[in-house]
C-alpha positions as CSV (number, residue, x, y, z in Angstrom):
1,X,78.7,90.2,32.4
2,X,80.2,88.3,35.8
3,X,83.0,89.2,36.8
4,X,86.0,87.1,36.0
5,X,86.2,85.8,39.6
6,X,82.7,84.6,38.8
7,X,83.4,82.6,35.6
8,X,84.4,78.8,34.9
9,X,87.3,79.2,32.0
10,X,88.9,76.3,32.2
11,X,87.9,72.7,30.1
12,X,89.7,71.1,33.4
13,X,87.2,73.3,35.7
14,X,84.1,72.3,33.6
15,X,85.3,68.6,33.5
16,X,85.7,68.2,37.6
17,X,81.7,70.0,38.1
18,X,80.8,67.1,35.4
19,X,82.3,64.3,37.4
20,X,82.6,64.7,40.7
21,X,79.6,67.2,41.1
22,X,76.4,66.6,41.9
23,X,73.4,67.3,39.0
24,X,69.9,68.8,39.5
25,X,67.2,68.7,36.7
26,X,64.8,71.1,35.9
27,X,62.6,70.8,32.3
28,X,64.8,73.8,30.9
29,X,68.3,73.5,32.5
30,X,70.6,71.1,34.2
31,X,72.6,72.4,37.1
32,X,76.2,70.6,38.4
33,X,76.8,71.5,41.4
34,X,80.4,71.3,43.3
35,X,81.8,72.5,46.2
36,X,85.3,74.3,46.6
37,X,87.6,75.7,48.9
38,X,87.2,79.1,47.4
39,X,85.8,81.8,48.8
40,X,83.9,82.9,45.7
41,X,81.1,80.8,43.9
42,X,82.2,80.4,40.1
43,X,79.6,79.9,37.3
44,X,79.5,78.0,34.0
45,X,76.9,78.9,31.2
46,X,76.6,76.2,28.7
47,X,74.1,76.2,25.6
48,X,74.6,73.9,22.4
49,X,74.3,74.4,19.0
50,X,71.9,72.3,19.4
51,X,69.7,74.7,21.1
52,X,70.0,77.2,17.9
53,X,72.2,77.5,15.1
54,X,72.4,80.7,15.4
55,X,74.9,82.4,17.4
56,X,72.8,85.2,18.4
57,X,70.3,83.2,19.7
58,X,72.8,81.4,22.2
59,X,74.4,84.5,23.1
60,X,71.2,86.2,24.0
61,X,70.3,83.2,26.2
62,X,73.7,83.3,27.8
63,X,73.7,87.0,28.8
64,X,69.9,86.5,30.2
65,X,70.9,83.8,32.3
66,X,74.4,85.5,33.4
67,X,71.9,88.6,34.3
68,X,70.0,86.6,36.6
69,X,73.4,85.2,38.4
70,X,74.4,88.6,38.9
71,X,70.8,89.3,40.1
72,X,71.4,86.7,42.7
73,X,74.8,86.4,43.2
74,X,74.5,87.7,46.9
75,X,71.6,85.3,47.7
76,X,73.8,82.1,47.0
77,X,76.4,80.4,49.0
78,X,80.5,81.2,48.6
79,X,82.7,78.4,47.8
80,X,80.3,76.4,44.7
81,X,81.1,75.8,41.5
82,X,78.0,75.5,39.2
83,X,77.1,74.7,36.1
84,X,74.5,75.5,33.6
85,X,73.3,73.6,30.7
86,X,70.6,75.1,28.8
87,X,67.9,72.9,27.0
88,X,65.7,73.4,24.1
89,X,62.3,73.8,25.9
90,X,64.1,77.0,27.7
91,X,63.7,79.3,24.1
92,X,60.4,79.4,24.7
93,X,60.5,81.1,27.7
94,X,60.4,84.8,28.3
95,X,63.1,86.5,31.3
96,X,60.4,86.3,34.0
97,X,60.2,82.3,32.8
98,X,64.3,81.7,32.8
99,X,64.7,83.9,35.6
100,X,61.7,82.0,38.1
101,X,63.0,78.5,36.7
102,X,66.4,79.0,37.6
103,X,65.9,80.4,41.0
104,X,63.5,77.2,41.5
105,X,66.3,75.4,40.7
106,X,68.6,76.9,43.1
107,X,66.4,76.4,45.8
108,X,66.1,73.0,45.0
109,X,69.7,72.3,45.1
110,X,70.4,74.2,48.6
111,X,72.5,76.2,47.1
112,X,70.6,79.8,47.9
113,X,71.7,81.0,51.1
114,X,69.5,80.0,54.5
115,X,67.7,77.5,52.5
116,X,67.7,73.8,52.2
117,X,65.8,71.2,50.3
């Protein structure tokens, strides 16, 4: 689990990475992206019911994907706030799949740490 630090837990924190962030697209997840004047990067996990109806399911997704922020936590920049939203194609993937996906995807942003687009 992140550490609370780490976490989105407001709506109002959720709402300001929808609108004034910037989104990136990936066939399994879509990542807002938005800077702050923190000195920590914050993260966001979001999966619908959609995805599955069962609870399980959406729980096991978010603790793989919160395993591979913790994974890479040092590797990212300070000061984001990012959000996750998982889509359906993503439950056919295995950890290797989510975890090589979402790194993709964080290179792609710029957000990783010495990298750029």
């Amino acid at each position: 689990m992140l550490a609370k630090d780490n976490r989105l837990r407001s709506h109002r924190d959720y709402g300001r990475v929808f609108k004034k962030g910037q989104t990136y697209f990936s066939p399994f997840f879509n990542l807002g992206v938005l800077f702050s004047k923190l000195n920590k990067s914050r993260f966001g996990v979001i999966i619908s019911a959609n995805i599955s109806k069962k609870a399980t399911i959406r729980n096991l997704f978010k603790r793989r994907i919160n395993s591979i922020i913790q994974k890479n936590i040092n590797n990212l920049e300070t000061g984001l706030d990012l959000t996750i939203k998982v889509k359906p194609a993503a439950l056919n993937l295995e950890y290797s799949g989510l975890e090589h996906s979402l790194t993709s995807l964080f290179y792609y942003a710029g957000v990783l740490k010495n990298k750029s687009k």
